[in-house]
N, C-alpha and C positions, 0 to 999 in steps of 0.2 A: 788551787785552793790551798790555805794552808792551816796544817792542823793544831793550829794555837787556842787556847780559853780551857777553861774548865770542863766543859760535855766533850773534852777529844777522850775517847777510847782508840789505843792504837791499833790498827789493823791486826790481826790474828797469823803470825807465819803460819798457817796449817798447808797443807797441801790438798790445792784445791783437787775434785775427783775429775779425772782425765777422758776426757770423750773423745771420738772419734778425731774431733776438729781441733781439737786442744794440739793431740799428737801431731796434726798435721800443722800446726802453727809453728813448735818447735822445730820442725820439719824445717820450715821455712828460715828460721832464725839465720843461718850462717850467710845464705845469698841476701837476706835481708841488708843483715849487717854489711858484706859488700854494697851495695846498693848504697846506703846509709854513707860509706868512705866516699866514693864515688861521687854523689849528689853535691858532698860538704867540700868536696876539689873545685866544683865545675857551678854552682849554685852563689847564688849571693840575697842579704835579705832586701824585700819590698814590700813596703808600708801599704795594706789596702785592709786590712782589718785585725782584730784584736780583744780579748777581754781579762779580767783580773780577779783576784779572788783574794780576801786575807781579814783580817776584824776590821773595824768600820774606823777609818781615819783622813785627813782631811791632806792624806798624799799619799802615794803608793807605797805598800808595805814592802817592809823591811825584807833579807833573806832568812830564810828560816833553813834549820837541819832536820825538819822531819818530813812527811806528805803532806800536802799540803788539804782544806778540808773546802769540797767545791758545793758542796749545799747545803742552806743554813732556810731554814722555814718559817711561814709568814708568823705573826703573833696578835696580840690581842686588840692593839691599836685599830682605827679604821683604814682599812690598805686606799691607795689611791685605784682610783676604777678606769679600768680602761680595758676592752674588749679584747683577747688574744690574737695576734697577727694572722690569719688564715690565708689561705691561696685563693686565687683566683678559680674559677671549674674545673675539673680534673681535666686535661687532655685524654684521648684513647690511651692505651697501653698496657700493659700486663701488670699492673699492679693501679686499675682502675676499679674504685669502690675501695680500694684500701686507706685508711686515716694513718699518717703517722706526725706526733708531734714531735719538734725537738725543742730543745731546751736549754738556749745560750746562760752558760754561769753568769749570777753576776748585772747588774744592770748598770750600765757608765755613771748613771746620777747617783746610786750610792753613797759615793764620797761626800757627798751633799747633806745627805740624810740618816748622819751616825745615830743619835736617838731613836730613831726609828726603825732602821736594820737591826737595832742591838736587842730591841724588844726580845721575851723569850716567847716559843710559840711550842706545843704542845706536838712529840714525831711520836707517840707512841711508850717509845723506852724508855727516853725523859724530856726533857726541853731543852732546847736551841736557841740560839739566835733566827732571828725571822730569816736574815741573810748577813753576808757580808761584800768586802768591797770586790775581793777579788785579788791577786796577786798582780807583778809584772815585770817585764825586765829588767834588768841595770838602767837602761836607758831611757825608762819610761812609760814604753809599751805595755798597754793594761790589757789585761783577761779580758773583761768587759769588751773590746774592742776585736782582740782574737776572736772570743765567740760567735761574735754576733757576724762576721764576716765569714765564718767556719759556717753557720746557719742558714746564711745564705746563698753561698753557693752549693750547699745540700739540697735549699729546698728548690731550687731550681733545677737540680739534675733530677730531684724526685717528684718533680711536677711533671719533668720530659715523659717519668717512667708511668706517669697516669694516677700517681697518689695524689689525695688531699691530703695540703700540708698546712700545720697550724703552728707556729712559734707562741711558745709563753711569754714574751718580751720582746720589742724591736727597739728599743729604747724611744718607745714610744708613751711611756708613764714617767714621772720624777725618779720611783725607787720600784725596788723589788721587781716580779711579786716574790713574797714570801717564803719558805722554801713547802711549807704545809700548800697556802696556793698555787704552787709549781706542779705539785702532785695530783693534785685537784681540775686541772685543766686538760689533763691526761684523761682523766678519768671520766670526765662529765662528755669528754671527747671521743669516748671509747675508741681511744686509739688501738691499735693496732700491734703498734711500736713508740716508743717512747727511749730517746735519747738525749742526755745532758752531755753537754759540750765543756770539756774545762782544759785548765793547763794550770800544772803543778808553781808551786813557787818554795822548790826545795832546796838544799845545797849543795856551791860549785862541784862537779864531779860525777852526778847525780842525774841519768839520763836516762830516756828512753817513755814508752806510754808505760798507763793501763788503765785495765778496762775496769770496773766497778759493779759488781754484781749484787742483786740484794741477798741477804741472807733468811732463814726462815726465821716470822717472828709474830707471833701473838700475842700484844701486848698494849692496852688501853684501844684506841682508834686504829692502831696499825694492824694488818694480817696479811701478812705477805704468802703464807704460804703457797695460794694457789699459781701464783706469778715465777717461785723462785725457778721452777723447771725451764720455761720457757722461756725465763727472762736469760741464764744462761747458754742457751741455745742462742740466742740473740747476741749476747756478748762473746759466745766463742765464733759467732761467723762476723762480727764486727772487729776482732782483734785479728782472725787471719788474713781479712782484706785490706787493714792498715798495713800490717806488716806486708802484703804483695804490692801494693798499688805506692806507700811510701817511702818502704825501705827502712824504715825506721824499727829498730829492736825493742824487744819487752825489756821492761825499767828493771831496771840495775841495781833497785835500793828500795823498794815494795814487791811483794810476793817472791815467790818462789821462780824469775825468771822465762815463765810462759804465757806471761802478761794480763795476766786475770786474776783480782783481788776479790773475797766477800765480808762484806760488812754490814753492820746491823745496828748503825749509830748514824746514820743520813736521813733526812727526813724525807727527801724528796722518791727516797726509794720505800721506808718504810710505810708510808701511806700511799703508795701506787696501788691501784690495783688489775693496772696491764702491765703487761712484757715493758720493762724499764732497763737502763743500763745508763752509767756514767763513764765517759772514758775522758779518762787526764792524756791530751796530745800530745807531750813533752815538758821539760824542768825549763820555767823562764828563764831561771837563776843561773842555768849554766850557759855560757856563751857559743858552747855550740850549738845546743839546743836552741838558745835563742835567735839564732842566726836563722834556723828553719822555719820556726814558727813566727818570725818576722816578715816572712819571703811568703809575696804572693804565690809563686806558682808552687811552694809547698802546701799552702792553703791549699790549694786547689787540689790536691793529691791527696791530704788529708782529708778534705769535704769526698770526693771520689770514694776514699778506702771505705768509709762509715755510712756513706749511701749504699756501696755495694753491699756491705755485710747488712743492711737492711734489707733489699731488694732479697738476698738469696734468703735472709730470714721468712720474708713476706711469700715467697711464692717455694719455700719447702722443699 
């Protein structure tokens, strides 16, 4: 997503407060990074899914030099209606009875639908855009397409583990939803868990995830407070297992390098009121980055890390 328009407030360099799991992340970081060398010798990209993130234009946005911004909430227009993707009946398994939604950035027809994405929609702290497009590679590769292939092989690995699984989007609507209706299906959902899927569209040089946490915030419709505990509990065992399962290191150019950011200008975070998290996969915009997040079988290791840091979320 990227952090272009007038409502960007920039992330907060503070340092975030360091838990058990956080330390063990950092822990993690140096084999990570081996891992990460390793992968990008022997690795090559393949096209099987994708999504985009960036203000509403009628072609993939441009490179940008800052973080990029992956939710943007519905507005006051009539959204188009179309029932939330859900799973099939849970299978047995230990995380049966559990709901978890995820949250692909971004919906591909966006580009379609710039007056209507640009709508402004009510997060709380101020107003937003409903959504935007989405970012994407040099080459093309939209967010929109990462996503929703990153969601899918989630909710299949999380259907094996016995959860009902429900997507706010399959690009199965024209546009959106919104980023206020993003929030809102979470909820009506009483998920469980609750995860947005993105990928940055920042500049060349500019690598690595993170994770997106909400901040506290009582403000108009918004009140996160009850969520913020748990939601980072959520986010520090979803960044450990990215970083084991893909090798991939905490980003080099948001936070403080342990790969967990909080903020309190997203709407899709700010009106949750379950355990939520956003995690940016990697920088389109730099080509090594993009080479991973290209390649299916990183997809699949990236869907893997952010399932399992759900899983160890859900069962405690």
């Amino acid at each position: 997503m990227s952090y272009a328009g007038p409502d960007f407030e920039p992330p907060q360099n503070r340092r975030p407060r360091r838990g058990p799991l956080t330390v063990a992340l950092a822990a993690l970081v140096p084999g990570a990074l081996l891992g990460w060398l390793v992968y990008e010798t022997v690795g090559g990209p393949g096209d099987d899914g994708g999504s985009g993130r960036a203000t509403a234009r009628s072609s993939p946005p441009a490179a940008s030099s800052a973080p990029s911004d992956d939710a943007k909430e519905p507005g006051a227009a009539p959204e188009p209606t179309a029932t939330p993707s859900a799973s099939a009946p849970a299978a047995s398994g230990p995380l049966k009875g559990k709901v978890v939604v995820i949250d692909p950035g971004h919906n591909p027809g966006n580009f379609q639908h710039a007056s209507e994405i640009n709508r402004k929609v009510d997060i709380g702290t101020n107003s937003k855009e409903c959504d935007t497009t989405g970012t994407s590679t040099n080459d093309g590769y939209t967010e929109a397409k990462f996503t929703l292939d990153v969601a899918h092989r989630m909710r299949t690995l999380l259907e094996k583990q016995g959860a009902t699984v429900q997507l706010t989007q399959d690009a199965d609507r024209p546009y959106g939803p919104c980023v206020d209706e993003r929030a809102r299906i979470g909820n009506q959902a009483k998920a469980d868990a609750v995860v947005s899927i993105h990928a940055d569209g920042s500049g060349a040089g500019n690598r690595g995830f993170h994770v997106i946490l909400p901040g506290s915030v009582d403000a108009g419709a918004a009140d996160t407070r009850a969520i913020v505990g748990p939601s980072r509990d959520l986010g520090e065992r979803v960044a450990g297992r990215f970083v084991a399962v893909t090798g991939s290191a905490p980003s080099n150019y948001v936070g403080d390098g342990g790969g967990l950011v909080t903020r309190k200008d997203l709407g899709g975070l700010n009106l949750s009121t379950v355990p939520k998290v956003f995690i940016e996969c990697g920088n389109m915009r730099d080509s090594k980055d993009a080479a991973l997040l290209t390649s299916g079988a990183w997809r699949q290791k990236a869907a893997q890390g952010i399932s399992e840091g759900i899983v160890s979320f859900l069962r405690g």
